[in-house]
N, C-alpha and C positions, 0 to 999 in steps of 0.2 A: 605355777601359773595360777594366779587368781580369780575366781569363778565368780558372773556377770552379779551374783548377787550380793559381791562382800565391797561395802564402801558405795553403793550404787548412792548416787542422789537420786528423791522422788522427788518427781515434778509436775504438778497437774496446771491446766489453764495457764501456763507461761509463768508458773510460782513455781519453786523448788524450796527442797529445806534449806536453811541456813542463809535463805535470804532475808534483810531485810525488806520491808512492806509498809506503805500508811496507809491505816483502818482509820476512815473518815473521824469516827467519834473517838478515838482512844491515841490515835499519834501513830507515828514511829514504834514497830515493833518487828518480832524475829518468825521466823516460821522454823519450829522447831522438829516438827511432825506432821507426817499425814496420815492419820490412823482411819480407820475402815470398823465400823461400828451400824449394828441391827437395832432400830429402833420401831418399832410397831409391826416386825416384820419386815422391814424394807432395808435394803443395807444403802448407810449414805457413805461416801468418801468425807474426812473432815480435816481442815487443814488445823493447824494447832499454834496457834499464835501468843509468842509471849511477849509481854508489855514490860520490859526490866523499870521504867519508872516505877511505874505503877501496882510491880509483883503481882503482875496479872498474868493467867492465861486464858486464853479463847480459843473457842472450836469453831472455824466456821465451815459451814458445809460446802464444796465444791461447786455444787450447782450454784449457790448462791453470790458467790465472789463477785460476779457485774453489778447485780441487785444490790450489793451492802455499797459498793463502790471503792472497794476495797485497790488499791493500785500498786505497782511497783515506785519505788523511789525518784525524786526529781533528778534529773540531771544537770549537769555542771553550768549547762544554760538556764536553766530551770531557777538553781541558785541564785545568778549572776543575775537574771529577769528581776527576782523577789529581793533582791538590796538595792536593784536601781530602785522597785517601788518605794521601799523605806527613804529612801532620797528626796520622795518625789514630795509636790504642796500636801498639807492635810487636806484632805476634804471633809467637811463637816456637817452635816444636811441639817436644816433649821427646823425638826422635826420632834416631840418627844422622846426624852430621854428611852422613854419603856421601849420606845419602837423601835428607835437607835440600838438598844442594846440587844432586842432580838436580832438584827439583821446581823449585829458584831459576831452574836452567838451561833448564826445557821452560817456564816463566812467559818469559824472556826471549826464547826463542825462540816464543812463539806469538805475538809479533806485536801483542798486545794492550796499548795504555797503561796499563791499569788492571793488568793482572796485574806488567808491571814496574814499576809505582809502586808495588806492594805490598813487591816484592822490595827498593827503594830503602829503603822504610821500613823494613823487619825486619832490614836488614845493617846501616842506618847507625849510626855508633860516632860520639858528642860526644867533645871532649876532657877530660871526667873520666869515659868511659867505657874498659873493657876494652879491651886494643889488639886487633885484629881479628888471626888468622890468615892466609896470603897467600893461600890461595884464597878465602876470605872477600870479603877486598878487592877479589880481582880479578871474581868475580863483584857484588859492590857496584858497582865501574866500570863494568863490560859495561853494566846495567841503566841506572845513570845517565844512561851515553852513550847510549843508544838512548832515553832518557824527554828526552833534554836536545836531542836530534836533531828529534825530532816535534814539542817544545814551540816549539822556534825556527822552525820549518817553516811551523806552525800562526799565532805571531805575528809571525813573519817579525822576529826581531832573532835574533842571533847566539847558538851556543851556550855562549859564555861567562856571557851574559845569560842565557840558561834555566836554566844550572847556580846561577847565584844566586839566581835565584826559585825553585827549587826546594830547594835549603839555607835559607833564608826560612823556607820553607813547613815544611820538618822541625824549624827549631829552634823551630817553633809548636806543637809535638807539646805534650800537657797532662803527658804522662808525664816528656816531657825539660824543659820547664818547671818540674816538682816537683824532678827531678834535680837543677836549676841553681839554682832555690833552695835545696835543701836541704846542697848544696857551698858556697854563700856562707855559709848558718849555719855550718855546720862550722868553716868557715877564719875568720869571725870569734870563734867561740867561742875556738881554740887561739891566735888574737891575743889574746884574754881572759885567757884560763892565764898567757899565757908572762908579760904586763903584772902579772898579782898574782903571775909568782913571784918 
């Protein structure tokens, strides 16, 4: 008979090991440990989080789990929610690029699939669209990666696989739909011209 302490999982604040987890600022990551550690005298509980991207690990303290905003994984609605948004119109606000791209950057960092599905959708550029500026793009990829991170997580296939169901799901947009047919009119019209001239 095996005794209560061989294989136990710890679990503190409704996190256990070996769960995945998304840390607002870092994505999609593992809870590897919860180690017990004395710092100025005072012993804190620490959860031990690693980041396989980003060959990170993080300690974060127990008490502080609500405060970082640290969460359990979306669920399968949660998923399903954040590809209708990618579907949905861009919305674009007639505002400063700089300010645009803070608001891109505190949506990604909060941690929320819905707020970075929004941002996936209002950056992404089709190929008969405008070429995107490099901060543009690089906040378009941060977002992705962190939406393509949690999708894979949630159904558990790869994030190669997440990033094409989510390109899927944008080229389903009704707006980028009108765009793409209205470039095939175009382009066979001017095969039209050129044939009568």
């Amino acid at each position: 008979m095996a005794t209560a302490s061989t294989k136990k999982t710890a679990q503190r604040q409704g996190f256990k090991t070996g769960e995945y987890i998304v840390y607002p600022s870092h994505g999609v990551g593992q809870i590897t440990d919860i180690e017990e550690q004395t710092v100025a005298g005072y012993s804190l509980e620490l959860l031990v989080i690693f980041f396989e991207q980003d060959k990170m690990t993080l300690r974060v303290p127990v008490a502080k789990i609500a405060s970082v905003g640290m969460r359990k994984l979306g669920d399968p609605a949660e998923v399903k929610k954040a590809l209708e948004t990618v579907r949905g119109r861009p919305r674009v606000k007639r505002t400063m690029w700089s300010r645009r791209a803070q608001e891109y950057e505190a949506k990604i960092n909060s941690g929320d699939l819905i707020s970075i599905s929004e941002v996936v959708r209002d950056l992404f550029r089709s190929g008969n669209q405008p070429e995107q500026s490099y901060s543009e793009r690089q906040l378009y990829e941060a977002a992705l990666d962190r939406m393509a991170r949690e999708i894979a997580a949630v159904n558990k296939c790869t994030e190669t696989e997440a990033v094409k169901e989510i390109e899927q799901n944008l080229a389903k947009s009704p707006s980028r739909l009108k765009a793409a047919a209205e470039a095939a009119a175009e382009a066979a019209g001017e095969d039209g011209e050129e044939a009568a001239a």
